[in-house]
Each structure stands twice: as C-alpha cells, then as structure tokens.
FIKOLZA-1660 file (N, C-alpha, C; in steps of 0.1 Angstrom, whole numbers, plus 5000, padded with zeros to 4 digits):
% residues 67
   i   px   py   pz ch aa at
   1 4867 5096 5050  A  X  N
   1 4873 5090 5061  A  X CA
   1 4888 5090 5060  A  X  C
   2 4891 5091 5070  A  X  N
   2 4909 5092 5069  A  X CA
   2 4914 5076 5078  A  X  C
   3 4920 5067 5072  A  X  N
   3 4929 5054 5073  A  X CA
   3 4946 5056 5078  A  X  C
   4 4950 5049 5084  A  X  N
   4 4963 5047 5084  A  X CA
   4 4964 5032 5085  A  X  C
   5 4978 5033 5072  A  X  N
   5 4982 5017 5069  A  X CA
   5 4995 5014 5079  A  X  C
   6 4988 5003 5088  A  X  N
   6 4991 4995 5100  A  X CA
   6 5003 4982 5091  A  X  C
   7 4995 4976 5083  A  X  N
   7 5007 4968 5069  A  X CA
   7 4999 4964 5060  A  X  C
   8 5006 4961 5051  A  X  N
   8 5006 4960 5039  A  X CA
   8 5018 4949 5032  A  X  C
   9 5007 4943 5025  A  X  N
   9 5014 4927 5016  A  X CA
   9 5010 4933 4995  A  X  C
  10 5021 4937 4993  A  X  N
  10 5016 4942 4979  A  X CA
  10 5019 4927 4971  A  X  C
  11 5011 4925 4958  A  X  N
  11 5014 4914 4950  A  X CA
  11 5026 4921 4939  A  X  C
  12 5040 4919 4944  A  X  N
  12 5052 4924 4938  A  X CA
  12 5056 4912 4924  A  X  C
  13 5058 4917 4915  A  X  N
  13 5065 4906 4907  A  X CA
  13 5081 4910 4903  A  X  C
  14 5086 4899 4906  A  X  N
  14 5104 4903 4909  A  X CA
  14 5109 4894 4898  A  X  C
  15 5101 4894 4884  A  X  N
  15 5104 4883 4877  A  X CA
  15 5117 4893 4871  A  X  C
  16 5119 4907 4869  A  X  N
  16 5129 4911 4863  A  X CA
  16 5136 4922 4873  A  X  C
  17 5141 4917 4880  A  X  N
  17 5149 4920 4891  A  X CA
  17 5159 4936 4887  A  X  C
  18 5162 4937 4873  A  X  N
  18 5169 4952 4870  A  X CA
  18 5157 4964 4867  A  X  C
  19 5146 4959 4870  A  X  N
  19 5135 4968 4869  A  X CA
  19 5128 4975 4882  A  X  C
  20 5128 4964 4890  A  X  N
  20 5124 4966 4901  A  X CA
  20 5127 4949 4911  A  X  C
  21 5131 4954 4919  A  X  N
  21 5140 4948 4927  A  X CA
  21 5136 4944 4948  A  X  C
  22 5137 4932 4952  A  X  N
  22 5133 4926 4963  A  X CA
  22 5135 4944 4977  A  X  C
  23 5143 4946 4970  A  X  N
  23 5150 4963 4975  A  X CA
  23 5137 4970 4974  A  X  C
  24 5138 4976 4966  A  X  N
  24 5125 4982 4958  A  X CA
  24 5109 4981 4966  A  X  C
  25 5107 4968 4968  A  X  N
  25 5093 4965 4968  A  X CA
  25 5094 4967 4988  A  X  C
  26 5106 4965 4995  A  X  N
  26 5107 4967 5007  A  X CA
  26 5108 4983 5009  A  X  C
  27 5112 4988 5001  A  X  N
  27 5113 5004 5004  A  X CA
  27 5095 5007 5000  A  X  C
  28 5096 5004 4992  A  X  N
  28 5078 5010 4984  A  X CA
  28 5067 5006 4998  A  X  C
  29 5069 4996 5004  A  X  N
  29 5066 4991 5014  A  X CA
  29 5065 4996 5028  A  X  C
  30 5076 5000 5033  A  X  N
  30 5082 5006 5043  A  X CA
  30 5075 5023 5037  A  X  C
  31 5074 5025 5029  A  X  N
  31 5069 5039 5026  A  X CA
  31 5052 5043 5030  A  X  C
  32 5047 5035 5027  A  X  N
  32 5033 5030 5025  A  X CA
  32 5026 5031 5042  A  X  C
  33 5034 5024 5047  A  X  N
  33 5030 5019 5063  A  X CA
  33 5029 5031 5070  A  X  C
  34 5023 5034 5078  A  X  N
  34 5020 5045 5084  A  X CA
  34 5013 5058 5078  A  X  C
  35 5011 5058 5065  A  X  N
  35 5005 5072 5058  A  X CA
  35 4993 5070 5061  A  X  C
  36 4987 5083 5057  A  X  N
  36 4976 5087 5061  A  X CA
  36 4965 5089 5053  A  X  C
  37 4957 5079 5046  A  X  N
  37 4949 5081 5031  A  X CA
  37 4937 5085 5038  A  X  C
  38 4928 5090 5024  A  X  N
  38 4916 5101 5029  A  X CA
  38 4912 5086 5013  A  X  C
  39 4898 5081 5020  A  X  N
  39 4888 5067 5013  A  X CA
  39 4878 5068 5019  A  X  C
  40 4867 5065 5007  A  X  N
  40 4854 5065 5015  A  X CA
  40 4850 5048 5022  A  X  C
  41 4855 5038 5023  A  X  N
  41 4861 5029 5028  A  X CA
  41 4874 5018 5024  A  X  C
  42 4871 5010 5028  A  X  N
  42 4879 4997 5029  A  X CA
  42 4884 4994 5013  A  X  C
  43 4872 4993 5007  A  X  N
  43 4876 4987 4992  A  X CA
  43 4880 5001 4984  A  X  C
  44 4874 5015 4984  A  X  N
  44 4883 5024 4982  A  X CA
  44 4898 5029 4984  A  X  C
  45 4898 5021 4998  A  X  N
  45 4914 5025 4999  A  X CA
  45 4924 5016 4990  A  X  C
  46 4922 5006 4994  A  X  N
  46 4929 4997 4982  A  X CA
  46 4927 5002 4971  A  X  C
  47 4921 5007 4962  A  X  N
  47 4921 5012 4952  A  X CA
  47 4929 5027 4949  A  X  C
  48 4931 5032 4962  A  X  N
  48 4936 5046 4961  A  X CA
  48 4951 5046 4963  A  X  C
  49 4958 5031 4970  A  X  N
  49 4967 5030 4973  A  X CA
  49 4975 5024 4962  A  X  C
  50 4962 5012 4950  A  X  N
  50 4970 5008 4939  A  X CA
  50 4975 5015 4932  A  X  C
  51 4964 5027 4927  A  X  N
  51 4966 5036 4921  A  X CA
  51 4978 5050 4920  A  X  C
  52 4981 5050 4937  A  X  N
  52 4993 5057 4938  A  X CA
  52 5007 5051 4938  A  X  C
  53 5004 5034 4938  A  X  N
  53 5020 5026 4936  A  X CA
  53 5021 5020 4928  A  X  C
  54 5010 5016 4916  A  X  N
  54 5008 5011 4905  A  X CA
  54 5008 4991 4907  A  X  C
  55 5009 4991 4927  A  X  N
  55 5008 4974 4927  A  X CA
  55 4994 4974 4935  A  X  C
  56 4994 4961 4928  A  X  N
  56 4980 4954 4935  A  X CA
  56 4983 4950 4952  A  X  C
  57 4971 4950 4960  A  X  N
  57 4974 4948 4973  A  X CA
  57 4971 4932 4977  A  X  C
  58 4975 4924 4981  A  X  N
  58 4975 4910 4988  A  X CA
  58 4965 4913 4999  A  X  C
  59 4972 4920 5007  A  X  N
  59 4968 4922 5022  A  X CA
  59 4967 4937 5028  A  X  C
  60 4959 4946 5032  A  X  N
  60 4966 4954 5045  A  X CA
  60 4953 4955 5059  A  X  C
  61 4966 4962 5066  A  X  N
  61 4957 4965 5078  A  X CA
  61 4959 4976 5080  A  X  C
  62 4950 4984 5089  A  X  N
  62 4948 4998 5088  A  X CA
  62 4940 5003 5098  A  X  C
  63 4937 5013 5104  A  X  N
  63 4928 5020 5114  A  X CA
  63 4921 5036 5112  A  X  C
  64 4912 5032 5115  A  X  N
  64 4905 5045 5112  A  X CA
  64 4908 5062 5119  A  X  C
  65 4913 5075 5112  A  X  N
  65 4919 5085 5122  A  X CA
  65 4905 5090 5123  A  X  C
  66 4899 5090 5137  A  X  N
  66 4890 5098 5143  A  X CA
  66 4897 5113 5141  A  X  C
  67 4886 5122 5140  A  X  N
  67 4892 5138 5134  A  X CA
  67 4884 5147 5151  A  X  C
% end
C-alpha cells in the first residue's frame, strides 16, 4: 500500500543543539510531509519512516494513494 504523510510529530531530542538543532528537526520535518511511502500498514509505516530518519514518531497523519 502506498501512504502519504499529511504530519508528522517526531520525538526530537535537542539536548545537544551543535549536533542537531530546533532547525534541523523542522527541516527533517518539512521533508517528511508529503512523501510517498510504500507499508504494508499503519504500524509498518512508522517503522519505515523511523528507519529512514533514525527518529522515533510521536504522531502522524497520513492517507492512503489509491493506484
């Protein structure tokens, strides 16, 4: 099944801000929104999306692309 991410809340940690930065986590963010993942569902995609940005997800929302 193919998803598009509507938003997304990643659990960012900004405890060292020269590593990765409030910048950073808005850009990674803004990147994220709108793509187009291939998951065999819900709990797959989250996992497909951790795995391609190395953060954990809080929250998203998303819709299914009819093909």
């Amino acid at each position: 099944m193919q998803f598009q991410v509507t938003q997304i809340e990643f659990d960012f940690d900004f405890d060292d801000p020269e590593t990765f930065s409030f910048s950073d986590g808005h850009e990674l963010t803004e990147e994220v929104i709108g793509m187009i993942w291939e998951a065999i569902d819900e709990e797959d995609l989250v996992e497909e999306i951790t795995s391609a940005t190395g953060w954990c997800i809080k929250s998203i929302d998303y819709r299914h692309i009819l093909k």
